[in-house]
C-alpha positions, 0 to 999 in steps of 0.5 A: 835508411836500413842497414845494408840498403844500398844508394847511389852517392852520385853517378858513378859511386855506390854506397851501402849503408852500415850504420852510423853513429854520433861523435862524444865531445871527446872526439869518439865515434863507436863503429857499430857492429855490423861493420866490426864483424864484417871487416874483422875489425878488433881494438888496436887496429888502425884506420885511416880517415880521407876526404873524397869529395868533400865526404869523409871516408874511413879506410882500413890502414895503415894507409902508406903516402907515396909522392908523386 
């Protein structure tokens, strides 16, 4: 798949591919850069990782808990 190629997950989710990249044995992804620039992202920033049906997606936070 190229890079800002958009596919459709299921029905009703749109994704665009943006990269990707492997884990270290540490534990350590690298965001690839295509996405650091689009997102303004820079060191220090905290992002959050979410399980959305049974995917792993990553959210810009801090991500604030409210209950319900």
């Amino acid at each position: 798949m190229k890079q800002g190629e958009k596919t459709e997950i299921e029905s009703s989710v749109e994704a665009i591919f943006r990269g990707q990249s492997k884990m270290t044995c540490r534990g350590q992804i690298t965001i690839p850069m295509e996405v650091r620039k689009k997102f303004n992202l820079r060191p220090g920033d905290c992002l959050c990782f979410l399980e959305v049906d049974g995917s792993i997606v990553l959210k810009l936070g801090p991500l604030i808990l409210t209950q319900q």
